[in-house]
Each structure stands twice: as C-alpha cells, then as structure tokens.
C-alpha positions, 0 to 999 in steps of 0.5 A: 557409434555416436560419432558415426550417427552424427556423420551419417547424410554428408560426404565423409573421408575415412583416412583422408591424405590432406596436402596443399597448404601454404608453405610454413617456412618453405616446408610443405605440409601434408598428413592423413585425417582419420575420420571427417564429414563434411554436411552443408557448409560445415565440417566435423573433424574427428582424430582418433587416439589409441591411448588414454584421454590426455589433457589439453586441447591445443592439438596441432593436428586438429588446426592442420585439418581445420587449415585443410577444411578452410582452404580446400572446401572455403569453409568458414572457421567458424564452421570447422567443428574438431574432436578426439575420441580415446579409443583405449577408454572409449571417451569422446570429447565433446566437438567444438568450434574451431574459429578463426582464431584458433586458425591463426594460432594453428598457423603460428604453431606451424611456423614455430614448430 
C-alpha cells in the first residue's frame, strides 16, 4: 500500500517488457520491470523480491530499468528514483536516486557481466 499511494496520478507499468537498448557487446538487452510509474519528469521504479531483504544495493536490474527510463522516455538520471520491496518480510527499501553515475556504472556491469 505504501509503494502504491505514492503511484497513484502517474502513468504506471505493472509487469512492464523493456527492450531497446544499445547493444553491450552484440548482445541485446530486454527484461520485465515488475512495477513502475512515471509522474512528471520523473520516474519510480519498483522490484519486487520474494525473499528476505539482502544486503547491497548494486542491483543490476535496477540500472537496466533505470537505462530503459533514460533512453526510452529521456528522463534525466537524476530523476529515475529505484527501490526494492521484501515481499517474504514486507520490508521496503527507502527510494533512492539513480544519477548518472550509477548509469554509467550500470553500463560497465552489462559489459562486464
């Protein structure tokens, strides 16, 4: 509920295909976001975990979909916020901003990975 309150008035994606970014090394990049909203010029990105809440939070995912954000909608870096809900313990993690350097760094982990 909390995480849907604050999507409420933006258009929203539930279970949303994303492709149509550059190539990383000739490979094509597509995925699913679970749950996203776009309000203004800016976008909120939500993936949901089933399990317990893990540490880290260099969650390539979250950079694809920020990538997809950015590219598809030319919505700043500074303006794509990420988070995870715990579905298995009910936690969510605070949003945060996903700027331009975590874009770039999403970038190089496609490449590397």
């Amino acid at each position: 509920r909390q995480v849907w309150r604050e999507a409420v008035g933006g258009e929203s994606w539930i279970e949303k295909a994303i492709g149509g970014l550059p190539k990383a090394d000739g490979y094509g990049i597509r995925g699913q976001i679970d749950f996203a909203w776009r309000k203004s010029k800016e976008a909120h990105i939500v993936d949901w975990k089933s399990g317990l809440l893990e540490g880290g939070h260099d969650s390539l995912q979250l950079f694809i979909y920020a990538l997809w954000a950015n590219k598809q909608y030319g919505i700043e870096p500074r303006s794509i916020f990420a988070r995870r809900v715990f579905l298995g313990e009910g936690a969510v993690e605070p949003e945060r901003r996903l700027g331009l350097a975590e874009l770039r760094r999403g970038e190089a982990r496609l490449v590397q990975d």
